[in-house]
C-alpha positions as CSV (number, residue, x, y, z in Angstrom):
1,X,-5.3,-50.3,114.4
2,X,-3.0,-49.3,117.0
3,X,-4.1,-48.6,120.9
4,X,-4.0,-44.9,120.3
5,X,-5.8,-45.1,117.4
6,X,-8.9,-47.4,118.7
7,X,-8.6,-44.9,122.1
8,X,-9.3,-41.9,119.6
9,X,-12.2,-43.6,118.2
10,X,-13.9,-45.2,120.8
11,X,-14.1,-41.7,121.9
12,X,-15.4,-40.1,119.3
13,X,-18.5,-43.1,119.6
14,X,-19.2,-42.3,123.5
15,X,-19.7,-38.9,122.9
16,X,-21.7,-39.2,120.7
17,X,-25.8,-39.8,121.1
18,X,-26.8,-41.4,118.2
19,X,-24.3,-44.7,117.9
20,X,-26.0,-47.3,120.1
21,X,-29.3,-45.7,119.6
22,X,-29.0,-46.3,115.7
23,X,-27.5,-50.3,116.4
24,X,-30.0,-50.8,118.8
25,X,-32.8,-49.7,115.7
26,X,-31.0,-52.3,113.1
27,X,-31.2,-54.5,115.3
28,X,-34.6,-54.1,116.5
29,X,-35.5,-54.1,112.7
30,X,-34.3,-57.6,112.0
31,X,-35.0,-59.5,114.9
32,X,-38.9,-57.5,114.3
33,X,-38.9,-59.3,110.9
34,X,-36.9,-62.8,112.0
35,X,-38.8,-63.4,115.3
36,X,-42.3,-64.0,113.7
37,X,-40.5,-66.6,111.3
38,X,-39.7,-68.5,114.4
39,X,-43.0,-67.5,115.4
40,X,-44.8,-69.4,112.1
41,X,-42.3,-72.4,112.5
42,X,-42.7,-73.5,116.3
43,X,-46.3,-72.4,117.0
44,X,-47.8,-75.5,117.3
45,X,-44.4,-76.7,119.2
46,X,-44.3,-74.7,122.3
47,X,-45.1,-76.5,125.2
48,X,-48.0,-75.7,127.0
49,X,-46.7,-73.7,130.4
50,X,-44.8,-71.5,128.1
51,X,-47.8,-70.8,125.4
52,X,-49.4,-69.9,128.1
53,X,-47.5,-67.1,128.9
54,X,-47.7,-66.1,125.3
55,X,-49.8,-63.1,123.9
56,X,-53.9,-65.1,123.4
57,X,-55.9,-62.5,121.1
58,X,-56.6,-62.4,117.7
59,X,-55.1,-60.4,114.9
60,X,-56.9,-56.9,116.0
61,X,-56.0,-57.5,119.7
62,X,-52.7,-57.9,118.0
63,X,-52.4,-54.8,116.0
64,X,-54.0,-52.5,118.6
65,X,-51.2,-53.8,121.0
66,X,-48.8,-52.9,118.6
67,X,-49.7,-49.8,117.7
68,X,-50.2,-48.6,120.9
69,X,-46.5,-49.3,121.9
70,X,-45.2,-47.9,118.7
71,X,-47.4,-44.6,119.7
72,X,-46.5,-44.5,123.1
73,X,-42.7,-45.0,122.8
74,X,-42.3,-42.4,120.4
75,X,-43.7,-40.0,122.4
76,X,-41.8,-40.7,125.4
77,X,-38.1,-40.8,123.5
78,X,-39.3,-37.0,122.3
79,X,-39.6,-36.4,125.9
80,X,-36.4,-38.0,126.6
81,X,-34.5,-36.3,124.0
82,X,-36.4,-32.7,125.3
83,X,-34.9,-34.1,128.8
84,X,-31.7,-34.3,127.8
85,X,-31.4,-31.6,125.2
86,X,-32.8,-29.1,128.6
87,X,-29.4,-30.9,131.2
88,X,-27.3,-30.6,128.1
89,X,-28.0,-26.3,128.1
90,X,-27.9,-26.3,131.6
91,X,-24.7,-27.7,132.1
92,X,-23.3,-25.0,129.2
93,X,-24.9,-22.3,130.5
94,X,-24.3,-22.9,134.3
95,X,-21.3,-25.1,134.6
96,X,-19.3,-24.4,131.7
97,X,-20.1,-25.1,127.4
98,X,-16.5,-27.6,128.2
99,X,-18.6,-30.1,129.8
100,X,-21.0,-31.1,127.1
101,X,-18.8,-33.6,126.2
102,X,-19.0,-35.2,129.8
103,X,-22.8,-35.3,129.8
104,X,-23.5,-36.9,126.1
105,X,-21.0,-39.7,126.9
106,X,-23.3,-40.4,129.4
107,X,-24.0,-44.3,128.5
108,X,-27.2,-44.7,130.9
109,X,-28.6,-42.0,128.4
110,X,-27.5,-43.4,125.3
111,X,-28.7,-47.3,126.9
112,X,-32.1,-45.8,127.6
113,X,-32.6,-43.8,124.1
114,X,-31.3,-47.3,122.4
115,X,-34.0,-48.9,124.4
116,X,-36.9,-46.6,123.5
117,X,-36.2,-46.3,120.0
118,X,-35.6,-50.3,119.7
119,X,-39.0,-50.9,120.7
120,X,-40.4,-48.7,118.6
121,X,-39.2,-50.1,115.3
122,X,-39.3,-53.8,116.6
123,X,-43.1,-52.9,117.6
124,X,-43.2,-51.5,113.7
125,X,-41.8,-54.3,111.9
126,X,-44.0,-57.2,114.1
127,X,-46.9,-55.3,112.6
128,X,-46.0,-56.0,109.2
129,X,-46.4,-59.7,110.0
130,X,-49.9,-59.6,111.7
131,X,-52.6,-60.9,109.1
132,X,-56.4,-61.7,109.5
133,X,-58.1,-64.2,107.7
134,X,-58.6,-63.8,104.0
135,X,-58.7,-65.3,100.7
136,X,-55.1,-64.9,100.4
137,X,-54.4,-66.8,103.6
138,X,-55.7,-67.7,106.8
139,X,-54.9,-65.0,110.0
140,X,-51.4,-64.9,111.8
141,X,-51.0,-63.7,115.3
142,X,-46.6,-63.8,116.1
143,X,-47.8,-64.6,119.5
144,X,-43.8,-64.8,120.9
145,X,-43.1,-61.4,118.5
146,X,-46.1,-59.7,120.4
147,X,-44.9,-60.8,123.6
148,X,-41.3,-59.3,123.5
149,X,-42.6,-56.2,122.5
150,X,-44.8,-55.9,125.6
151,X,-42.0,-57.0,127.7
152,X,-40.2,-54.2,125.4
153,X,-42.6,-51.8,126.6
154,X,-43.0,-52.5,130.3
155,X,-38.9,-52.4,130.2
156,X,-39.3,-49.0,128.5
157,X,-41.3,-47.9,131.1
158,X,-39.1,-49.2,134.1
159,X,-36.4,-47.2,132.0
160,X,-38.0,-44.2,132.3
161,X,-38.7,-43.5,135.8
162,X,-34.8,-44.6,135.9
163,X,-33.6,-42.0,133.5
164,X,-35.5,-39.5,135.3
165,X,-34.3,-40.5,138.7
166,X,-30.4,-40.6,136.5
167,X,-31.0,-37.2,135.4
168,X,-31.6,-35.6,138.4
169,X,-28.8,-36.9,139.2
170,X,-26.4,-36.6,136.5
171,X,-27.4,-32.5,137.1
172,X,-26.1,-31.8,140.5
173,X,-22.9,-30.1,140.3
174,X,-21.0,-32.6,142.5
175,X,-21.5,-35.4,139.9
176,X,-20.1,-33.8,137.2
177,X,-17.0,-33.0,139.3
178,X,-17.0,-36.7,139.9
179,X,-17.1,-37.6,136.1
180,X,-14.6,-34.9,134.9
181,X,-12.2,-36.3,137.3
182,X,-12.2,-39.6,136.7
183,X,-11.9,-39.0,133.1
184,X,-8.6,-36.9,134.0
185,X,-7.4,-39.8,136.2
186,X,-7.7,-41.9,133.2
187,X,-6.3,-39.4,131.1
188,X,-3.2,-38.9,133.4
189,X,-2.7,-42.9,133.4
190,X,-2.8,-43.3,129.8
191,X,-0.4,-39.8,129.2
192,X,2.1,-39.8,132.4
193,X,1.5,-43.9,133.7
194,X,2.6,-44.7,137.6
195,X,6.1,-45.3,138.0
196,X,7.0,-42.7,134.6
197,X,10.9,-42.4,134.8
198,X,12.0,-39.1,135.0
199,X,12.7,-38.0,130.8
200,X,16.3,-38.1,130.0
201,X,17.5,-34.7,129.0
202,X,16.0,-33.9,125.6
203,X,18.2,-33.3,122.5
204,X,19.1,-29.5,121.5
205,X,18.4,-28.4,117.7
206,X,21.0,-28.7,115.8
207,X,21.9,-26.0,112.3
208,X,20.4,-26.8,109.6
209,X,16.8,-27.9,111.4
210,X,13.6,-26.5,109.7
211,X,10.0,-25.3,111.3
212,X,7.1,-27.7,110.3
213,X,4.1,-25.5,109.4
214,X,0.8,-26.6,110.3
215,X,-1.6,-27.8,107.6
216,X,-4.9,-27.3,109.2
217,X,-6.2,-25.4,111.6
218,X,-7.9,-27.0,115.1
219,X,-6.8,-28.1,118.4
220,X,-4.4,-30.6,118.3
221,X,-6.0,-33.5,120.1
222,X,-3.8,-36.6,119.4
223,X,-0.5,-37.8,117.8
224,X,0.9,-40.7,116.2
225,X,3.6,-41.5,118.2
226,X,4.6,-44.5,115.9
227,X,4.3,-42.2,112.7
228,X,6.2,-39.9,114.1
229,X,9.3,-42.2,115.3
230,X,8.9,-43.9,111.7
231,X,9.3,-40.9,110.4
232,X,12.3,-39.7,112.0
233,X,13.8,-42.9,111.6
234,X,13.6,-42.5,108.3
235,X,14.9,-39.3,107.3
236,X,17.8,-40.2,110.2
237,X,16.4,-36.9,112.2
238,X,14.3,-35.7,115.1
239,X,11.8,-34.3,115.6
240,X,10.0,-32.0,118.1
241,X,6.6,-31.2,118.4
242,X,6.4,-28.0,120.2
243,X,2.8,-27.9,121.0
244,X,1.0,-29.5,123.8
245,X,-1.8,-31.6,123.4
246,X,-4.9,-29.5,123.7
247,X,-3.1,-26.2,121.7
248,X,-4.7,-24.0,119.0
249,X,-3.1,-24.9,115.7
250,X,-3.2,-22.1,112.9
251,X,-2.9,-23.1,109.8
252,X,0.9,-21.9,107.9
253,X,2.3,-21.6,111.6
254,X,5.3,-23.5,112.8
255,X,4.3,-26.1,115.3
256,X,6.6,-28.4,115.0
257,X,10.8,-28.9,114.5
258,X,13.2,-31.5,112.7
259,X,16.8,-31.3,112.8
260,X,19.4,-33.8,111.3
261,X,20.3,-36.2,114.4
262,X,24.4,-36.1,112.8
263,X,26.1,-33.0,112.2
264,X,24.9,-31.9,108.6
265,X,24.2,-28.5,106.9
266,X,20.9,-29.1,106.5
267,X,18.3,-31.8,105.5
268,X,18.0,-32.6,102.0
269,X,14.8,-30.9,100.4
270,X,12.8,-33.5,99.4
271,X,13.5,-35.5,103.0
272,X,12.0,-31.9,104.3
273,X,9.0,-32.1,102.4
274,X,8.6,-35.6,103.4
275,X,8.8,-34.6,106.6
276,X,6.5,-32.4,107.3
277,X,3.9,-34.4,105.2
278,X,4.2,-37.2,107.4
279,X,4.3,-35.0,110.6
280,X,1.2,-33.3,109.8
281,X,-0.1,-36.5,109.0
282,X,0.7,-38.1,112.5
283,X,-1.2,-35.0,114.2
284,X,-4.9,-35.5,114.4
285,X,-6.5,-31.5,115.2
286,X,-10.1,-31.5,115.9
287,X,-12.8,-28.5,116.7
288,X,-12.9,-29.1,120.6
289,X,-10.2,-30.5,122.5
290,X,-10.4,-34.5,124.1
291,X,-8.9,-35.8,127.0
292,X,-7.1,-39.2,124.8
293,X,-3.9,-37.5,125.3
294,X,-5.0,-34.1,126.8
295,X,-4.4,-34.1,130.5
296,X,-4.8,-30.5,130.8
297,X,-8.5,-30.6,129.2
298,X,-9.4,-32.0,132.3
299,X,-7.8,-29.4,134.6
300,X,-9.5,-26.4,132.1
301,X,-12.8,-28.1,132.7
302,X,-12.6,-28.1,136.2
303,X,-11.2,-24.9,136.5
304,X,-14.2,-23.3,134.1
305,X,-16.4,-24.6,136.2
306,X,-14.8,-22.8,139.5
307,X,-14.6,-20.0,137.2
308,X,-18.1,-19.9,136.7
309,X,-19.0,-20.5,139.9
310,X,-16.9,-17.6,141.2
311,X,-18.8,-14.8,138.4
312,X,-21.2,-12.1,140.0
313,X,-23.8,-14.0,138.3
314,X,-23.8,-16.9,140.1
315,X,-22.1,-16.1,143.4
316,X,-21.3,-19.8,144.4
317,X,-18.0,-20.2,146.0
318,X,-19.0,-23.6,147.7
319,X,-18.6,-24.9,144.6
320,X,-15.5,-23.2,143.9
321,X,-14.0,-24.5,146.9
322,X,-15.2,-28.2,146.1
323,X,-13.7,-28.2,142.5
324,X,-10.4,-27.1,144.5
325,X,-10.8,-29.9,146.4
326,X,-10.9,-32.3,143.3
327,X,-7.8,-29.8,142.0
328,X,-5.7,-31.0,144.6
329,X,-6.3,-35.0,144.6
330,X,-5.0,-34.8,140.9
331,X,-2.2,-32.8,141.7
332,X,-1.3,-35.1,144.3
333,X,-1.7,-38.0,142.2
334,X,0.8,-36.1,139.5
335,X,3.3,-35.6,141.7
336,X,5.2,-38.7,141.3
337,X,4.8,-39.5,137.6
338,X,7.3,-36.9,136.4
339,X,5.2,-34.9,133.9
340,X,6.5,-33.1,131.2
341,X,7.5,-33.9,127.8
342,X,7.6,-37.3,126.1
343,X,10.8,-38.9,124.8
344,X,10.5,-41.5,121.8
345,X,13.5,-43.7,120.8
346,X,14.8,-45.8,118.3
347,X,15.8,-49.3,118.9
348,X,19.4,-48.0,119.7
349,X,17.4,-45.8,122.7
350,X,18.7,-42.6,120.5
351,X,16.0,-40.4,121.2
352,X,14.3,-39.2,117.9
353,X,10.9,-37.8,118.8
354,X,9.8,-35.2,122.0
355,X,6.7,-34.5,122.6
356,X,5.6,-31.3,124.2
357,X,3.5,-32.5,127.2
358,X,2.7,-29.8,130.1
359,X,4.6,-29.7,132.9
360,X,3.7,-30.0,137.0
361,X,4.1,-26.4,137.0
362,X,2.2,-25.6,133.7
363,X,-0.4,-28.1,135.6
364,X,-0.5,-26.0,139.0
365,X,-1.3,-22.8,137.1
366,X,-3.8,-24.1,135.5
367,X,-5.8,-25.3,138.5
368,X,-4.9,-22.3,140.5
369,X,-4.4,-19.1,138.5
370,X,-8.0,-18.4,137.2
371,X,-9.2,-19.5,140.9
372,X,-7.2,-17.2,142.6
373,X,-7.9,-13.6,140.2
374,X,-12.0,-14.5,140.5
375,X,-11.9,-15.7,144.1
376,X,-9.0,-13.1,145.6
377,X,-12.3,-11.5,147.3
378,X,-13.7,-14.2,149.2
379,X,-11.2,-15.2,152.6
380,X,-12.6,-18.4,152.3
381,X,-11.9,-19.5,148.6
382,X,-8.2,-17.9,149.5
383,X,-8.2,-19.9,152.0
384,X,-9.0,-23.5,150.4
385,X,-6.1,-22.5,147.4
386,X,-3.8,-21.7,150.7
387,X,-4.5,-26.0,151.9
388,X,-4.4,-26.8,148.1
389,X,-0.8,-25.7,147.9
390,X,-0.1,-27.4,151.4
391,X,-1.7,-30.3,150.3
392,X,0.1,-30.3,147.2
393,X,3.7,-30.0,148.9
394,X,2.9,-33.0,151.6
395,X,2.5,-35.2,148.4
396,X,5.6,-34.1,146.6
397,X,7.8,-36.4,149.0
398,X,11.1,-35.7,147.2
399,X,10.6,-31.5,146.9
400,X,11.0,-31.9,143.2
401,X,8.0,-28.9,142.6
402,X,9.4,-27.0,145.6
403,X,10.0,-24.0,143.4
404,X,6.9,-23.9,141.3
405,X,4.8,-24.1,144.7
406,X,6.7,-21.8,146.3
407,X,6.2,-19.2,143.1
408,X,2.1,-20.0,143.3
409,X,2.5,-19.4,147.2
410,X,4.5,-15.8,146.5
411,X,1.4,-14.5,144.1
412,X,-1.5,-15.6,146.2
413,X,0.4,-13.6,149.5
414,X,1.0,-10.9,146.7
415,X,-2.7,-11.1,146.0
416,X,-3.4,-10.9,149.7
417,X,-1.5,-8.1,150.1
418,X,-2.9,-6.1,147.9
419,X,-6.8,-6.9,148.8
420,X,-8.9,-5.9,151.3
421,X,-9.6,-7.6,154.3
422,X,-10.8,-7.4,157.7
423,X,-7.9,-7.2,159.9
424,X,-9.0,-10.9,161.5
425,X,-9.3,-12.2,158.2
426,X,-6.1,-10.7,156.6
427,X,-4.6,-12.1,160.0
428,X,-5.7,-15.8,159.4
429,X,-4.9,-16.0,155.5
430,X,-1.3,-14.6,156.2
431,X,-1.0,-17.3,159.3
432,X,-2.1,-20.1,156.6
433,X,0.2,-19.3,154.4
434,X,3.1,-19.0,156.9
435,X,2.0,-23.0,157.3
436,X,2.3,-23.4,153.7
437,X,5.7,-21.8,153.8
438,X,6.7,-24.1,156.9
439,X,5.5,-27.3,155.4
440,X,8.3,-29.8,155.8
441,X,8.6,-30.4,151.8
442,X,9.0,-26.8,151.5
């Protein structure tokens, strides 16, 4: 399985609640019917300072303990699921429906469900094991069994007043921020890695190329970047995915070109058909978009939430102005890994694959256009998008975005122009963006 590939799929298992809850039952299960074996075999073995610190009643003590936790820890995973199902519509309805993917990868949620549920069945399948006396045998008490499943239960509880202080936590508006970034910083490592050369110029289409219509319908979350420079390879031509990462793919619409890499008429027909087989084969489209290879899921998310914040509704710029904030570290940290798209080639260096990737520029509008029609109102928001763009030009040392800050700098004056303002505060925004204009990498 290649990196990509085990990327994609540990991804799809931490956003998701019910893996490590549903290991931590199997497991729970067997060691709840192989830990009163051990039980049965070292009973009379243990030495005395640690039987002492094992369960001492008889069979009904036994069983009432063991229900009880089994009652108990059912009851409080419903409340824990309640818990989270409650954050989960919160952060739809007041953040934005994006982030839901950011709370249930949440592994302190999915540790403490695994825990609740664990003891439950391992409390279960002790039971099974507890006997009193009787013709068919005499009574059996897994004193050691018992014992974990109290400790099982007081670390239950412990859990509990953890999750709740987690929660409250996890809810504030500033921690998701914090999450949603770091996931984009990972994101833009993985995609557009420190020290990315700048992509050699890409190779035009040449006559005789043919559109590669899409097979499914979804948003195009990954590709196979060793599939696809196989596959070129193989029918000696390139290929261009036009689509970025994170795009809406119709099914029976191009997405995608190949070309012969010589001069030819055309490629053969059945090389065509192969080919766009195996390129829809390489591209993996999914029902919501993931940040494995999307770097501009990250910006959407953070803009939504600005967005949101920014509505009549909910009347928050604060927040607006603190998602800018986050806006503009990743913007700074893009600046010197040459975004844009991405070149595959053959062991020759011929370039047979490009891969559409967004641009700084595609990046910048993203973060700021939304921001700027919602917030145009508020001098202050204006403001903080004014010191985004500043900030954004100190950290392009070598002016390579010059032009595509200067463009977001001409709309928001545009945008200034055309609002209105106090005369003190129309005075201020038009000063701040004469700074802008004066930075020194402008």
């Amino acid at each position: 399985m290649t990196n990509g590939r085990m990327a994609r799929v540990w991804d799809m298992l931490r956003t998701q609640l019910w893996p490590l809850p549903a290991a931590a039952v199997v497991v729970a299960v067997i060691l709840g019917g192989a830990l009163p074996a051990l039980d049965a075999a070292v009973d009379d073995q243990l030495p005395e300072g640690v039987a002492v610190l094992l369960f001492a009643g008889g069979p009904e003590a036994a069983r009432a303990v063991l229900q009880t936790i089994a009652g108990s820890l059912i009851t409080v995973t419903s409340l824990t699921f309640s818990l989270t199902v409650v954050t989960l519509q919160l952060a739809s309805g007041q953040f934005s429906p994006r982030l839901l993917r950011t709370f249930t990868s949440d592994g302190f949620v999915h540790a403490t469900l695994a825990l609740f549920l664990a003891t439950f069945a391992f409390a279960l399948a002790v039971l099974r094991s507890v006997r009193t006396e009787s013709s068919q045998g005499p009574s059996f008490v897994p004193e050691l069994s018992v014992t974990v499943a109290y400790a099982l239960a007081i670390a239950s509880i412990m859990s509990l007043v953890l999750f709740l202080a987690h929660l409250t936590r996890e809810i504030r508006v500033e921690t998701m921020m914090r999450r949603v970034t770091g996931e984009t910083r990972d994101s833009m490592d993985r995609v557009f890695p420190a020290g990315r050369p700048a992509p050699p110029p890409e190779p035009t289409a040449e006559s005789g190329g043919v559109r590669i219509l899409c097979s499914h319908s979804g948003f195009l979350t990954a590709a196979n970047k060793k599939a696809l420079l196989q596959a070129a390879v193989e029918a000696d031509a390139v290929i261009r995915v036009d689509r970025e990462p994170g795009s809406s793919l119709i099914e029976g619409t191009p997405f995608a070109t190949a070309w012969p890499l010589a001069p030819k008429p055309a490629l053969p027909p059945e090389v065509s058909d192969q080919l766009r087989e195996k390129i829809n084969a390489a591209i993996e489209t999914n029902s919501e978009r993931t940040n494995v290879q999307d770097v501009g899921y990250g910006f959407r998310q953070l803009a939504d939430v600005a967005a949101r914040a920014l509505s009549p509704g909910i009347n928050d710029p604060t927040t607006a102005m603190h998602v800018l904030g986050h806006l503009s570290g990743l913007l700074c940290r893009l600046a010197d890994r040459n975004p844009g798209p991405d070149l595959l080639a053959d062991d020759d260096g011929t370039v047979r694959v490009i891969l559409a990737q967004p641009g700084f520029g595609d990046l910048l509008e993203l973060a700021v256009g939304q921001v700027r029609l919602y917030g145009i109102r508020d001098p202050a928001v204006v403001g903080r998008l004014l010191f985004l763009l500043q900030e954004v030009s100190w950290c392009d040392k070598n002016g390579l975005y010059r032009h595509q800050i200067r463009e977001q700098l001409e709309r928001l004056r545009g945008a200034i122009d055309a609002s209105t303002y106090l005369p003190a505060e129309r005075s201020r925004l038009k000063d701040l963006a004469d700074a802008v204009e004066n930075s020194p990498n402008l």
